[in-house]
DRENSE-98399 format. One line per 5 residues: number of its first residue (from 1); for each residue x, y, z of C-alpha. Coordinates in pm, whole numbers. Example, Ala and Ser with C-alpha at 12.3 -4.5 7.8 and 13.67 -1.06 7.14 Angstrom:
! DRENSE-98399
1	1230/-450/780  1367/-106/714
This chain:
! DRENSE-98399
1	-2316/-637/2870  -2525/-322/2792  -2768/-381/3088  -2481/-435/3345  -2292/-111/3245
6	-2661/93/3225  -2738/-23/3601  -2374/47/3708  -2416/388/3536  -2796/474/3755
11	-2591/328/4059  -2325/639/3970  -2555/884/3929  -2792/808/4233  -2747/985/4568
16	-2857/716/4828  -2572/466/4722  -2222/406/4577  -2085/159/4365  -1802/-57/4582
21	-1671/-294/4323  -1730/-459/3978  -1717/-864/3897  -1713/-1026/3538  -1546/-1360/3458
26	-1415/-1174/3198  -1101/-950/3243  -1170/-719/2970  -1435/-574/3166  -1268/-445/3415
31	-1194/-149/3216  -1523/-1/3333  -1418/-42/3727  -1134/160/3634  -1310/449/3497
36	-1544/415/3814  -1229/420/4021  -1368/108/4199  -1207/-287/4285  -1248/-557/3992
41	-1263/-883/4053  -1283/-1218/3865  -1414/-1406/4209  -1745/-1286/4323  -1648/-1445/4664
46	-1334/-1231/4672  -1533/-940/4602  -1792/-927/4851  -1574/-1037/5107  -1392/-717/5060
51	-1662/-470/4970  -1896/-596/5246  -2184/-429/5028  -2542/-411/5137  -2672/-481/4761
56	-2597/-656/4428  -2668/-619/4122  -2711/-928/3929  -2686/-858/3524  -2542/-1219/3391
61	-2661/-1482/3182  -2964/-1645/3257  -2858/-1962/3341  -2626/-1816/3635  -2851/-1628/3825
66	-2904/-1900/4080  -2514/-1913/4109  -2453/-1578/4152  -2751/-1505/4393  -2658/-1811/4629
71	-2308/-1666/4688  -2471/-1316/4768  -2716/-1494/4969  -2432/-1664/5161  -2291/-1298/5201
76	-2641/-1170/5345  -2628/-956/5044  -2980/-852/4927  -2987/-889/4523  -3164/-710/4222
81	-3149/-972/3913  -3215/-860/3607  -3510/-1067/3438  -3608/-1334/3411  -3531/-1437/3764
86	-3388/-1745/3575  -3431/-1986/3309  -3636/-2252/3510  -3864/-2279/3746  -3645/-2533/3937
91	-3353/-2241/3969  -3588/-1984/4051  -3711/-2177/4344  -3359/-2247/4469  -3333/-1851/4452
96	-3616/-1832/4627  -3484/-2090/4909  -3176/-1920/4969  -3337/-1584/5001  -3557/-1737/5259
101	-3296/-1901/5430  -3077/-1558/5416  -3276/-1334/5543  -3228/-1113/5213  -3455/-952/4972
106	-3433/-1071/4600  -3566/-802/4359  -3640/-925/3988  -3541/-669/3685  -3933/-621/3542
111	-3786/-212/3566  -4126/-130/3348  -4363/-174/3695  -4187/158/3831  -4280/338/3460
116	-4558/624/3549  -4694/511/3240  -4745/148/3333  -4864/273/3693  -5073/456/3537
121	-5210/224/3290  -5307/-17/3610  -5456/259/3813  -5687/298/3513  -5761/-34/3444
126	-5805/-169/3833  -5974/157/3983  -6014/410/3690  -6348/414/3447  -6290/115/3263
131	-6567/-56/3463  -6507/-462/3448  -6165/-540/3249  -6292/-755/2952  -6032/-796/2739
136	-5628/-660/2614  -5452/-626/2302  -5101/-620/2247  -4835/-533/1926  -4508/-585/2036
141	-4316/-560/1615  -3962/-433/1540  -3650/-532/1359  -3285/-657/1531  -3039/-627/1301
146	-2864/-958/1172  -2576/-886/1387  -2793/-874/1687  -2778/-1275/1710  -2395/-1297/1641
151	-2438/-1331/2057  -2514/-1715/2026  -2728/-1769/2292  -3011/-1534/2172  -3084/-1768/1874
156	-3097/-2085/2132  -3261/-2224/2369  -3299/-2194/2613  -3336/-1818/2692  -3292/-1698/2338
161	-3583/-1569/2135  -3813/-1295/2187  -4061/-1444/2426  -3768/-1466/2685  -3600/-1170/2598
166	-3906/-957/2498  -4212/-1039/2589  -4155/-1113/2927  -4168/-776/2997  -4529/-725/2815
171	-4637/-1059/3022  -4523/-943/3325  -4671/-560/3271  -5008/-755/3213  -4976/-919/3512
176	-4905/-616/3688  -5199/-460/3528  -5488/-665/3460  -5417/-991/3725  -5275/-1325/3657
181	-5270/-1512/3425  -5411/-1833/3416  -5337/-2008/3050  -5185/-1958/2726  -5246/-2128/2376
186	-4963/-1996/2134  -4809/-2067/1774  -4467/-1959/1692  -4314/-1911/1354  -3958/-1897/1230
191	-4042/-1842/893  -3793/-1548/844  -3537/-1636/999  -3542/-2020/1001  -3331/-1996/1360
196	-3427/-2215/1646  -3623/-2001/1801  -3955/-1815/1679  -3938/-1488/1557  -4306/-1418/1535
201	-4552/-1578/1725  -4948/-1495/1824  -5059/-1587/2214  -5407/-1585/2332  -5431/-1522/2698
206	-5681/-1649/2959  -5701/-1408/3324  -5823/-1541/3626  -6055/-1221/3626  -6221/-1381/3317
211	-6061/-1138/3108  -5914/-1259/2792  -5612/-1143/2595  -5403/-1151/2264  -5028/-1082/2183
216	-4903/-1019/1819  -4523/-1004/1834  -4206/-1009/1606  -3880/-910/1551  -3882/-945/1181
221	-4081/-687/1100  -3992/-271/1078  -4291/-127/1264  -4350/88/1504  -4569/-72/1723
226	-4381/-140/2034  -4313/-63/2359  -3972/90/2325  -4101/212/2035  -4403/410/2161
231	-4265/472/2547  -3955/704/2433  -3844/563/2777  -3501/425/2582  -3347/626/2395
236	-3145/418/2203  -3514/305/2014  -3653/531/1779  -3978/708/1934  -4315/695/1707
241	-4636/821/1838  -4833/534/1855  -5006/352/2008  -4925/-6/2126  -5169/-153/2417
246	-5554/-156/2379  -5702/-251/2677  -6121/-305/2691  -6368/-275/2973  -6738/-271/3039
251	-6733/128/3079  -6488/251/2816  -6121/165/2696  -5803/254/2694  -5486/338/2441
256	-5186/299/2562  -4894/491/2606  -5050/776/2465  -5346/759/2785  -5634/812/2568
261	-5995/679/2742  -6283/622/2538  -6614/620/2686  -6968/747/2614  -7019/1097/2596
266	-7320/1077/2755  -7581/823/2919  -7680/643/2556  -7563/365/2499  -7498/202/2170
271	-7279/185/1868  -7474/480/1661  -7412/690/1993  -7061/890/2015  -6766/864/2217
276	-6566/1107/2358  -6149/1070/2426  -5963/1179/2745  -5645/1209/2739  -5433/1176/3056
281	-5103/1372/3154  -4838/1138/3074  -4495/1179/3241  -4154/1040/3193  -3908/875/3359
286	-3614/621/3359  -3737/304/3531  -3441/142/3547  -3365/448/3765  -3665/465/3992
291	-3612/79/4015  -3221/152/4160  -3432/369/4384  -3675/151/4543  -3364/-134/4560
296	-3235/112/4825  -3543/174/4995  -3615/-186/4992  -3242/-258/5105  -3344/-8/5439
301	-3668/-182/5488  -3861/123/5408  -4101/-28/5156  -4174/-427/4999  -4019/-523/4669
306	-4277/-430/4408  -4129/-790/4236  -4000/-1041/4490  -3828/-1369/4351  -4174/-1547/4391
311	-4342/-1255/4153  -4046/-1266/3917  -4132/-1693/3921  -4492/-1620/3838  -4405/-1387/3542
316	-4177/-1707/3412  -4435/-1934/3446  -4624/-1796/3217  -4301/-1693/2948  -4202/-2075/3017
321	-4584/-2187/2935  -4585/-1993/2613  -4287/-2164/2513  -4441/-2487/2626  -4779/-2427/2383
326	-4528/-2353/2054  -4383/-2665/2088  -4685/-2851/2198  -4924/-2690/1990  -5147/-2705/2268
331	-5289/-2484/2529  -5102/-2488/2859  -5248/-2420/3191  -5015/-2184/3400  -4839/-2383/3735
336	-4888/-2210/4058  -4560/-2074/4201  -4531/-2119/4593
């Protein structure tokens, strides 16, 4: 798919490694090997045992992950899956136990951790002049086109719908950026669509910090109010200058992507007393790229994976609890991930 060719195309491009080989189960992709002048195969098995790489790529559906990253595993082939690290917890954990048993790192896909903005974001909110983190906001709205769901799975579950294909990314950047979290109460809505899966849905958010949080998402609605939207990380989304994140603290807040702090502009405090705005450099990058590039370092055992297979599990937990409260209508505590 789209992702797979993207990372093969940062792989290209990158300096510190080379692409060996391409697998699909399906033959017509092996068009792409050919214009990377590199071995297709059908067989993953086959494939490693000729390339002898020292790092995968994992970009398949869901519900193969565990498949794909046992045979690397078996290989002593260190992995990068794209997210989620897999549909269920019970796969992610037999990730998790072949890794361990390998001897190889498993990186998860959450690319948005290596984004200077959302670095930057977390160094604001965990050491900047927030003061105590009391609270986030999040809009996560834009349309997919009708013939976005002609791929069946994304209007099934499980694995379709945008809380799996979305908003784990905005759970796991909150995560990253405010701590973990602990429980989620949630109510989904398929009201324009009238598919299986939501396509709007509202999620309160507990923190273990004592923070609290709230997530307004859909993708039924033409607004601009998203990340891809508001990041012009992807350019394949168009950009508006917006703002998408709010996040609230004792000492001041904080818009984000645009960086903007608000906080007293002097030593009053008080509603009738002004703020003042500052606004931080923001620069740009491709995190999928930086992500290829910390895969290598990781792969040379210069640095730790910023999101092992257990981190990528905790960031599911949370995706699989939301899912959990739609259908129960109920709050759901988050399960601890060993």
């Amino acid at each position: 798919g789209w992702i797979g060719r993207k990372h093969a195309e940062v792989v290209v491009a990158n300096e510190q490694c080379e692409l060996v080989g391409v697998c699909d189960v399906n033959n017509e992709h092996a068009s792409f090997a050919i214009e990377c002048s590199v071995p297709f195969s059908t067989d993953l098995d086959t494939l490693l045992t000729e390339t002898q790489p020292d790092g995968a790529i994992i970009a398949v559906a869901n519900g193969f992950h565990g498949d794909v990253a046992e045979c690397c595993a078996r290989h002593g082939v260190h992995v990068l899956i794209e997210k989620p690290v897999s549909d269920t917890l019970s796969e992610a954990q037999r990730i998790i136990t072949a890794a361990d048993a390998a001897g190889i790192h498993v990186l998860v896909g959450h690319h948005r951790r290596h984004s200077p903005l959302i670095q930057d974001a977390r160094a604001v909110v965990r050491y900047g002049n927030l003061g105590k983190l009391l609270g986030v906001s999040m809009l996560w709205a834009l349309y997919k086109p009708r013939d976005y769901f002609d791929v069946d799975w994304r209007s099934k579950r499980p694995g379709g719908g945008p809380t799996f294909i979305n908003l784990i990314h905005e759970l796991d950047s909150l995560r990253f950026i405010c701590g973990e979290i602990t429980r989620v109460y949630a109510i989904g809505s398929s009201e324009a669509r009238g598919l299986e899966v939501e396509d709007t849905l509202s999620i309160t958010l507990s923190f273990e910090s004592g923070a609290v949080g709230s997530i307004l998402a859909s993708d039924a609605s033409p607004a601009p109010w998203s990340y891809e939207a508001t990041t012009a990380e992807n350019p394949h989304y168009f950009h508006a200058d917006e703002n998408c994140y709010h996040f609230l603290g004792t000492e001041g807040s904080l818009a984000f992507p645009r960086m903007e702090l608000w906080s007293y502009a002097n030593s009053e405090r008080g509603w009738q007393h002004p703020l003042k705005k500052h606004t931080f450099d923001i620069v740009l990058a491709d995190p999928i790229a930086i992500q290829l590039q910390h895969f290598c370092e990781v792969i040379r055992n210069e640095t730790p994976p910023l999101v092992d297979a257990r981190d990528g599990a905790r960031t599911l937990a949370v995706a699989l609890a939301v899912i959990d409260s739609i259908e129960s209508r109920q709050p759901v505590d988050v399960g601890e991930i060993q």
